[in-house]
Backbone as CSV, one residue per row, in Angstrom:
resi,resn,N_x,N_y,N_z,CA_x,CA_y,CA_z,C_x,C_y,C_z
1,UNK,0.822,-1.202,0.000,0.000,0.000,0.000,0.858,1.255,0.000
2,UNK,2.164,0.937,0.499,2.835,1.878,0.156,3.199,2.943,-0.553
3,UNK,3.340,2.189,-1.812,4.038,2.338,-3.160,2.781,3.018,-3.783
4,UNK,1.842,3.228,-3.196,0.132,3.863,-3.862,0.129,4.831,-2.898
5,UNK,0.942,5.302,-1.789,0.558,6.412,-1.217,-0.627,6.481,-0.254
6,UNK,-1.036,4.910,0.126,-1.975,5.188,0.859,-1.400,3.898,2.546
7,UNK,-2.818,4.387,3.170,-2.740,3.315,4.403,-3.615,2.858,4.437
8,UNK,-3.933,1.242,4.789,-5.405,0.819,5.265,-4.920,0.289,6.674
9,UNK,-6.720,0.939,6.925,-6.797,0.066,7.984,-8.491,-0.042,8.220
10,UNK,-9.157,-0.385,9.494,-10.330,-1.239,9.350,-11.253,-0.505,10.423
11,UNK,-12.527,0.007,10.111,-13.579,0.666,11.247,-13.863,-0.066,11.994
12,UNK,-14.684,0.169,13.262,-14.850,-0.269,14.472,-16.116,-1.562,13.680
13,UNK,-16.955,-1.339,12.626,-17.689,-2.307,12.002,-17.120,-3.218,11.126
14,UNK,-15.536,-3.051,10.775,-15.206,-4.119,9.764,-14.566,-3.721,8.793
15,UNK,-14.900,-2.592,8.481,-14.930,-1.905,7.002,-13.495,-1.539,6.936
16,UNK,-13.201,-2.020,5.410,-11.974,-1.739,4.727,-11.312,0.031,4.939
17,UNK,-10.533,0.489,5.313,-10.119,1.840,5.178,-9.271,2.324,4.743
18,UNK,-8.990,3.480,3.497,-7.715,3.648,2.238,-7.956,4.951,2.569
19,UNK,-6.864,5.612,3.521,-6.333,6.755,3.979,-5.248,7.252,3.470
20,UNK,-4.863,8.690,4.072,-3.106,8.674,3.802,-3.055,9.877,4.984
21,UNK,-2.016,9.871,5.682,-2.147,10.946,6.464,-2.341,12.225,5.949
22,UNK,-3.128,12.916,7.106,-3.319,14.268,6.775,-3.087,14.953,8.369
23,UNK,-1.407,15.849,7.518,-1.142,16.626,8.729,-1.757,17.825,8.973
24,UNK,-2.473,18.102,8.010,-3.102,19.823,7.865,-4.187,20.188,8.732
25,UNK,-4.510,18.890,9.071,-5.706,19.210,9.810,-5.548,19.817,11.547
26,UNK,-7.096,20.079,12.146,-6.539,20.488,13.403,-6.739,19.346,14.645
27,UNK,-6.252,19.615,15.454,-5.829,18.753,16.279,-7.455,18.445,17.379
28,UNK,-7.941,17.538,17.750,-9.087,17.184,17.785,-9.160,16.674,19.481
29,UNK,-7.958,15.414,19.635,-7.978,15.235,20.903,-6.704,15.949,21.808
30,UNK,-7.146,15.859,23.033,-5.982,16.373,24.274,-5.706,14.894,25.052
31,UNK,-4.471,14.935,24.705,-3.649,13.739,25.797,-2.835,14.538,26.469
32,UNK,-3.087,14.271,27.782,-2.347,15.312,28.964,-2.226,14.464,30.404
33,UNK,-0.960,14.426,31.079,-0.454,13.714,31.627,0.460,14.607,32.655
34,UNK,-0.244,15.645,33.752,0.354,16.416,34.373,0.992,15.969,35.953
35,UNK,2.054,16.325,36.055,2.217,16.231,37.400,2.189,17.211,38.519
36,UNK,1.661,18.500,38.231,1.079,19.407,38.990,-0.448,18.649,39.440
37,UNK,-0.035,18.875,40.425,-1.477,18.257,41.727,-2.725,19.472,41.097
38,UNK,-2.561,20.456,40.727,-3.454,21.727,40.319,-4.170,21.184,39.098
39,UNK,-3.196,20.948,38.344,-3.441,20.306,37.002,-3.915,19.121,36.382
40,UNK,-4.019,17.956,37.612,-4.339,16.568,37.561,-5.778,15.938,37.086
41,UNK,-6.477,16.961,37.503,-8.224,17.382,36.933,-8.080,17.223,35.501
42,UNK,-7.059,17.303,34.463,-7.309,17.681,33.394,-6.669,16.750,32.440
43,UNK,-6.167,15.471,33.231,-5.580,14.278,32.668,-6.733,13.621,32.078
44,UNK,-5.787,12.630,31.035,-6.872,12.000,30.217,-6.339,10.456,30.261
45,UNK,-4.472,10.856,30.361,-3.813,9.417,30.066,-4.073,9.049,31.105
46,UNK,-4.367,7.337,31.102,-4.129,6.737,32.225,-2.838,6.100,32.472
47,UNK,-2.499,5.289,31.298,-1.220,4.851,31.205,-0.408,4.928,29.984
48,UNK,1.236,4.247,30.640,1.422,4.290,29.346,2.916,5.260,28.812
49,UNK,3.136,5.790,27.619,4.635,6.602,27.634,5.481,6.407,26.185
50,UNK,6.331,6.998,26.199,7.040,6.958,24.766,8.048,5.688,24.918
51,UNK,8.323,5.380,23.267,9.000,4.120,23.122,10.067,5.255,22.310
52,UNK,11.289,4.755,22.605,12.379,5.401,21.153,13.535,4.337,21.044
53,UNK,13.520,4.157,19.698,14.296,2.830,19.332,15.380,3.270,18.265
54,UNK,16.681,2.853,18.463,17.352,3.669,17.097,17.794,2.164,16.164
55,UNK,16.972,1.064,16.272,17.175,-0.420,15.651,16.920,0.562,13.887
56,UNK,17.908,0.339,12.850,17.510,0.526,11.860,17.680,1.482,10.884
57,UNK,17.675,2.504,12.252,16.985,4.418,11.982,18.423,4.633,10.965
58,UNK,18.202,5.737,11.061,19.144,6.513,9.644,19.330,8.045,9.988
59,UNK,20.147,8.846,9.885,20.310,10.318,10.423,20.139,11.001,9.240
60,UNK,20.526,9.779,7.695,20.348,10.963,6.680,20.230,9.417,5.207
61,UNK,19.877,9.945,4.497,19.340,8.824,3.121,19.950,9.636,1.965
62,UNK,21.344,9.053,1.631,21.589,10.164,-0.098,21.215,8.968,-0.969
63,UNK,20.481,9.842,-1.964,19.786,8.760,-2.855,20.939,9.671,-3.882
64,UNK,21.059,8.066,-4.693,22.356,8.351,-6.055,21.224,8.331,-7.490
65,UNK,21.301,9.233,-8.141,20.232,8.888,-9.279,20.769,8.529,-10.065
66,UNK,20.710,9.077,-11.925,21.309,8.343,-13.121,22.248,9.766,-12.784
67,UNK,23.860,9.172,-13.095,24.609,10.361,-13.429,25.445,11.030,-12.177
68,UNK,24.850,10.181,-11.047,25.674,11.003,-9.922,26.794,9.845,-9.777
69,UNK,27.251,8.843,-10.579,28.262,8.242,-10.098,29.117,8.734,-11.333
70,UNK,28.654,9.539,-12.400,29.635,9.561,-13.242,30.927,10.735,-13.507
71,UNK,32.057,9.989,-13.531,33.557,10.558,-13.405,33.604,10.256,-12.491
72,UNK,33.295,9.680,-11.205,33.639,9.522,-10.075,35.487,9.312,-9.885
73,UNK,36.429,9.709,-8.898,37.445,9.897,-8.793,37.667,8.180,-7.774
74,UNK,36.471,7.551,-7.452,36.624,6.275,-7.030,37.186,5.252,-7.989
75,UNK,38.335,4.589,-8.063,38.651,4.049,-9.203,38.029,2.533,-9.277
76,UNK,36.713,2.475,-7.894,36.119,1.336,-8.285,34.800,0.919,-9.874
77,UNK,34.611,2.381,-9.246,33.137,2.502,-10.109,33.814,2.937,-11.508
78,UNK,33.157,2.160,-12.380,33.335,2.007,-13.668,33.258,3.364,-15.033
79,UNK,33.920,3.891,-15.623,33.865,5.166,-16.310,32.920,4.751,-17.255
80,UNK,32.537,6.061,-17.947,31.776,5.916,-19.142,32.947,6.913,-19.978
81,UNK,32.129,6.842,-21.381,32.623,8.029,-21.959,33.262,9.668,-21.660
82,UNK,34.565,10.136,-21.598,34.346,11.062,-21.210,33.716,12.301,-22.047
83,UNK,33.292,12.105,-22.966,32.087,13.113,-23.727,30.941,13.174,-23.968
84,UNK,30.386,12.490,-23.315,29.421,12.384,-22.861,28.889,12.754,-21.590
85,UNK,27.528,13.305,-21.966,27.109,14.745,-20.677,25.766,13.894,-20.233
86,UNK,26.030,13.663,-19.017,25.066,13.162,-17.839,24.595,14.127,-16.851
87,UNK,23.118,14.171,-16.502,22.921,15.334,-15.291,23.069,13.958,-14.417
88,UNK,23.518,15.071,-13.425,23.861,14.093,-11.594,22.330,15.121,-11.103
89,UNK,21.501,13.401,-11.290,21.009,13.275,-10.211,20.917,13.169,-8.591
90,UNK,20.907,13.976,-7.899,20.979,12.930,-6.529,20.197,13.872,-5.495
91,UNK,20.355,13.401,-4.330,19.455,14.372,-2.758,19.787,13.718,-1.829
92,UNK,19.783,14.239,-1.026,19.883,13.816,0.551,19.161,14.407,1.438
93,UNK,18.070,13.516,2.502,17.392,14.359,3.301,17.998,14.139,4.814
94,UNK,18.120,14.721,5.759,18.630,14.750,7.082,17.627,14.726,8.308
95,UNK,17.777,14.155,9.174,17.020,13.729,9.972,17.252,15.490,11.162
96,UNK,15.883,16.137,11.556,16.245,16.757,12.377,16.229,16.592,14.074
97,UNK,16.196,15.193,14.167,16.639,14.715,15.631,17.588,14.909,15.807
98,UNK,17.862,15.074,17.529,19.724,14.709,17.820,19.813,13.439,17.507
99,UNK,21.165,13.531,17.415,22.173,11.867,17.548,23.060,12.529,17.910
100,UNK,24.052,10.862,18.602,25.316,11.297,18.842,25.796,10.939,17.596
101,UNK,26.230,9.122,16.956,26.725,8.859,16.286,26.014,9.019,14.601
102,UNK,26.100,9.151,13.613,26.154,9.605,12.544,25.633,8.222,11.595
103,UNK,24.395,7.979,11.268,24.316,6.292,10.481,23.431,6.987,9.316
104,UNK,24.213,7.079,8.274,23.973,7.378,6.639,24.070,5.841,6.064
105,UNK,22.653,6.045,5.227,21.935,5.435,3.652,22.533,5.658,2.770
106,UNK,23.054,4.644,1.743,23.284,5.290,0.744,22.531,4.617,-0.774
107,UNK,21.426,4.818,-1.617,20.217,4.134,-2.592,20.681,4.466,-3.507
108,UNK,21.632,3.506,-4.400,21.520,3.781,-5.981,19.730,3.348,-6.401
109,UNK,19.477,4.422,-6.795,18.241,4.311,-7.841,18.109,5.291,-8.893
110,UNK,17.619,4.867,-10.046,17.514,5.390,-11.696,16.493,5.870,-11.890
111,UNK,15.412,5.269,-11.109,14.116,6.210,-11.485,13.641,7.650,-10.990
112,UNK,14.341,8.025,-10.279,13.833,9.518,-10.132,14.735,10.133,-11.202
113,UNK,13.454,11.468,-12.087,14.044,12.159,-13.437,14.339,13.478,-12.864
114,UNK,14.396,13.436,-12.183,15.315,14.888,-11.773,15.702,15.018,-10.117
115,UNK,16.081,16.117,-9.548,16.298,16.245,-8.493,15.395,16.548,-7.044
116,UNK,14.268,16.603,-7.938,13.366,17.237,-6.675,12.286,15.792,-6.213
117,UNK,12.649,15.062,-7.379,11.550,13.399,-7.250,12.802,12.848,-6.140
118,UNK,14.144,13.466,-6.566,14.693,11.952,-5.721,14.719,12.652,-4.608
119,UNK,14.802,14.320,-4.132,14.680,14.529,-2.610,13.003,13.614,-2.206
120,UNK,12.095,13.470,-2.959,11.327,12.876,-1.954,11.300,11.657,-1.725
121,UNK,11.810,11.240,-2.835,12.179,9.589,-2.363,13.168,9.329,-1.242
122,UNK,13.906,10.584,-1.025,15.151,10.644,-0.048,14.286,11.039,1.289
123,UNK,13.323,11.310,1.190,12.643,12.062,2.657,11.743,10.546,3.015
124,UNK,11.184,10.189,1.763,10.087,8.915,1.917,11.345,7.780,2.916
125,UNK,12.210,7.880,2.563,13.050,6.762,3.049,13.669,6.786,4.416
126,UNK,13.977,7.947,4.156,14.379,8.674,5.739,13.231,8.352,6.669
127,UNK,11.898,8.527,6.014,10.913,8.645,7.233,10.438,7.220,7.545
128,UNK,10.616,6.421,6.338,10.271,4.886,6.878,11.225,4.087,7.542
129,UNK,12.437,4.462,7.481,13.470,3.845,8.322,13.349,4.332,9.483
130,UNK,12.780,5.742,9.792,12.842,5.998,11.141,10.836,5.808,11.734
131,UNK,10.348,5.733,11.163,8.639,5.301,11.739,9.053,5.139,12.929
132,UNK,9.671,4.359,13.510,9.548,3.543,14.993,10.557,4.226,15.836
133,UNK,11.036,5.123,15.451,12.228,5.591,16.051,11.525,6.704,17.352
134,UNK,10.706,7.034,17.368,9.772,7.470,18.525,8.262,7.385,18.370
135,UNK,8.088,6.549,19.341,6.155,5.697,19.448,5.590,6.572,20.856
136,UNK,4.316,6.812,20.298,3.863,6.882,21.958,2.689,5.852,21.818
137,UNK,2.774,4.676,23.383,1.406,4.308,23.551,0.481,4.658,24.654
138,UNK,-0.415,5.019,24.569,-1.656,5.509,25.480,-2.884,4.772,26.052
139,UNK,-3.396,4.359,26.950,-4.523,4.248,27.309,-4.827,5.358,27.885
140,UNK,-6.673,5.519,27.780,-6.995,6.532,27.938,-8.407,6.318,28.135
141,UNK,-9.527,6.629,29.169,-10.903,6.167,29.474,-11.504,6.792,28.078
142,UNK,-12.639,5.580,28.193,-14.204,5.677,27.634,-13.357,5.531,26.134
143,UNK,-14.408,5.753,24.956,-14.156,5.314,23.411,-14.214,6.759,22.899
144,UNK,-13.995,7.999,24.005,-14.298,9.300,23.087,-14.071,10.121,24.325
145,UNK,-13.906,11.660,24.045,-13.525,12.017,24.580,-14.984,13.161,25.347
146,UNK,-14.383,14.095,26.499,-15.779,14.458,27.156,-16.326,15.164,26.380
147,UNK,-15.891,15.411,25.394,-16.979,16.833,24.388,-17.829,15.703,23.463
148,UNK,-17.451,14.526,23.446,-17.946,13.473,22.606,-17.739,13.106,21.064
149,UNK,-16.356,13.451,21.421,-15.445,13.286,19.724,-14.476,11.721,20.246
150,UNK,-14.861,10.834,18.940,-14.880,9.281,19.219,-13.051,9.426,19.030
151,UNK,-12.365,8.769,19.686,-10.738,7.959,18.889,-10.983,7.156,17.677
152,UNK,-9.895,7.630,17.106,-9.971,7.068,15.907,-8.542,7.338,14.796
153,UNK,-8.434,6.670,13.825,-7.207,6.884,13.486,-6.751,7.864,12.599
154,UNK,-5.861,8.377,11.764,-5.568,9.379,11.223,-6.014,11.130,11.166
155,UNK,-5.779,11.252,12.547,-6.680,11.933,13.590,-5.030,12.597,14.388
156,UNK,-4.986,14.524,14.552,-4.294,14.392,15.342,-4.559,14.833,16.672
157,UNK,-3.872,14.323,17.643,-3.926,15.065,18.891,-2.912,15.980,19.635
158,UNK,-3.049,16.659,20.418,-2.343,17.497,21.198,-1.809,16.846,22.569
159,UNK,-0.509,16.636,22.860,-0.044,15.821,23.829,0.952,16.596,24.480
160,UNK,0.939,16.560,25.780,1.470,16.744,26.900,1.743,16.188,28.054
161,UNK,3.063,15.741,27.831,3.033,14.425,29.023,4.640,14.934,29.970
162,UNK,4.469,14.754,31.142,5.032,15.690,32.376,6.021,14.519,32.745
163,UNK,5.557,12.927,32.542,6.494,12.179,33.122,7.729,11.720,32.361
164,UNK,8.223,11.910,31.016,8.994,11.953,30.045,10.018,12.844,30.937
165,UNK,11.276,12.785,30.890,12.394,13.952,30.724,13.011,14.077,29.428
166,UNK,13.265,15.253,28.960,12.233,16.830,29.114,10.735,16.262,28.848
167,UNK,9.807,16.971,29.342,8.184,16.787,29.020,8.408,16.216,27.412
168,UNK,7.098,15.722,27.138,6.391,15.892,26.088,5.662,16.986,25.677
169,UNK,5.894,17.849,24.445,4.446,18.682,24.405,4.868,18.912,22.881
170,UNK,4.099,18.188,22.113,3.689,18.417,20.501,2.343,17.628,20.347
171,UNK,2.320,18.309,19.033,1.196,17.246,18.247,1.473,16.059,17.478
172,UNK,0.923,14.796,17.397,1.006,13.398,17.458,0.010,13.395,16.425
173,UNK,0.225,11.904,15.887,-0.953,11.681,14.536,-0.581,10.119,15.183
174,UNK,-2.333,9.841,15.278,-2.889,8.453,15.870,-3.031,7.598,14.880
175,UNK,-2.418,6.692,15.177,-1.678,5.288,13.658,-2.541,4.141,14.399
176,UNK,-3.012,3.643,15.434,-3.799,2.757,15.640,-5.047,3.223,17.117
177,UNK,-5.962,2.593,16.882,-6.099,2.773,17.738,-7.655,0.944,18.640
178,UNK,-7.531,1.067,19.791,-7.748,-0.679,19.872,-8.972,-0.061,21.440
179,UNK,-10.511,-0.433,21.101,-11.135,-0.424,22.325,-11.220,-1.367,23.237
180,UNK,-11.137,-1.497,24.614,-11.261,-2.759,25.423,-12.449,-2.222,26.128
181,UNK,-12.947,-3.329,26.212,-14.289,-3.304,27.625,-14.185,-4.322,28.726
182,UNK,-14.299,-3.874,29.822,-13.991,-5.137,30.891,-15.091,-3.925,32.042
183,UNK,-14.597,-5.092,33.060,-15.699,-4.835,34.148,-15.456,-3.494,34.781
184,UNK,-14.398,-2.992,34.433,-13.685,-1.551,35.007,-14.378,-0.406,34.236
185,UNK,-14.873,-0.604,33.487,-15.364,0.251,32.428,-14.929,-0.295,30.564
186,UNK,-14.750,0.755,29.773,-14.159,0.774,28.750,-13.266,2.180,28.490
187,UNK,-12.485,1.739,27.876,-10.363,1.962,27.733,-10.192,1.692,25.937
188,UNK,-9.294,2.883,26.161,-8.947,2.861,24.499,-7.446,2.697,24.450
189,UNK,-7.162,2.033,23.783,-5.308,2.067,23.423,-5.107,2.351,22.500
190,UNK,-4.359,4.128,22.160,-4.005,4.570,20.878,-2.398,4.301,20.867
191,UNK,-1.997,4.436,19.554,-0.513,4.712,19.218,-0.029,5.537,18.233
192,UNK,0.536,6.106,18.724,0.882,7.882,18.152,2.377,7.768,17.339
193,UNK,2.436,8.683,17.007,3.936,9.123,16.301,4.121,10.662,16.273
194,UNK,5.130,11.650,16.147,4.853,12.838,16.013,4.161,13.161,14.405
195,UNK,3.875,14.332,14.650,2.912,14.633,13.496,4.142,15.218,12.356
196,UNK,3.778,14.504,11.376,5.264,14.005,9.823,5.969,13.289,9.766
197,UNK,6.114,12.229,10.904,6.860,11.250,10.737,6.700,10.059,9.641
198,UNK,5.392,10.079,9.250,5.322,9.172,8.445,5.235,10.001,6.954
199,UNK,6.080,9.514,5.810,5.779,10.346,4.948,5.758,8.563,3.379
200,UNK,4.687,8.879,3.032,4.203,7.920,1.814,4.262,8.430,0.357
């Protein structure tokens, strides 16, 4: 579903769903997780917290197009003609997280026709190698929130969470989300990402 620019996933009745994120929109729910005793009235999380994983991740993706290996001064890679005029393709997108250590991609690919297709193939790649590189998961009462706007996915929210060092406080875009009912009531378990991390 990728490669089409979209996401599925499935309504609370069954139903097939062909999305794609949308960051433009406005932010709908409040996840808030204070540790001011003043402020505790106004929690929503019950449980729960960020995951950050660097299994994979990437700090930066240079994509090589047609033409960026040519003349190369590497005497591995193979010459062509020298009269012959090639545009160098290529891009690189950069991750704006910290790191300490430095872990660069490097994608020979031919199909992007100019430079501005392969920066997005260079951003698309960057962002799927890093998807998992910061998760938040949440439980959170009832299937909706008190104004009576339901959870649900491709949906963003506003998050603020006090028990993280440094806090949490951005907006998040909800990638799953799972209702439970038990004798305690009913509980929702969403899972977040920051809002652009995923790019298709």
């Amino acid at each position: 579903a990728a490669n089409f620019r979209v996401l599925l996933t499935f309504s609370a009745e069954g139903n097939l769903i062909i999305c794609s994120p949308d960051y433009n929109q406005e932010a709908i729910y409040n996840l808030y997780r204070y540790r001011d005793s003043s402020l505790k009235h106004l929690n929503t999380i019950l449980r729960g917290g960020r995951k950050l994983s660097s299994n994979n991740t990437a700090t930066s993706v240079h994509i090589l197009g047609r033409g960026s290996l040519y003349r190369s001064k590497d005497p591995t890679v193979k010459k062509t003609r020298r009269h012959k005029v090639k545009p160098k393709i290529q891009a690189t997108a950069k991750t704006d997280r910290s790191f300490i250590w430095p872990r660069q991609r490097y994608i020979r690919d031919s199909h992007p026709k100019d430079n501005d297709a392969a920066m997005k193939l260079a951003m698309r790649e960057l962002a799927h190698r890093n998807a998992n590189a910061e998760v938040y998961e949440y439980m959170v009462k009832n299937h909706e929130t008190d104004r009576g706007v339901r959870y649900t996915v491709n949906t963003i929210a506003k998050l603020i969470d006090e028990v993280p060092r440094p806090k949490v406080d951005k907006s998040v875009w909800i990638t799953t989300r799972m209702i439970r009912k038990s004798d305690q009531g009913t509980h929702t378990s969403l899972t977040a990402v920051p809002k652009g991390a995923i790019v298709l």
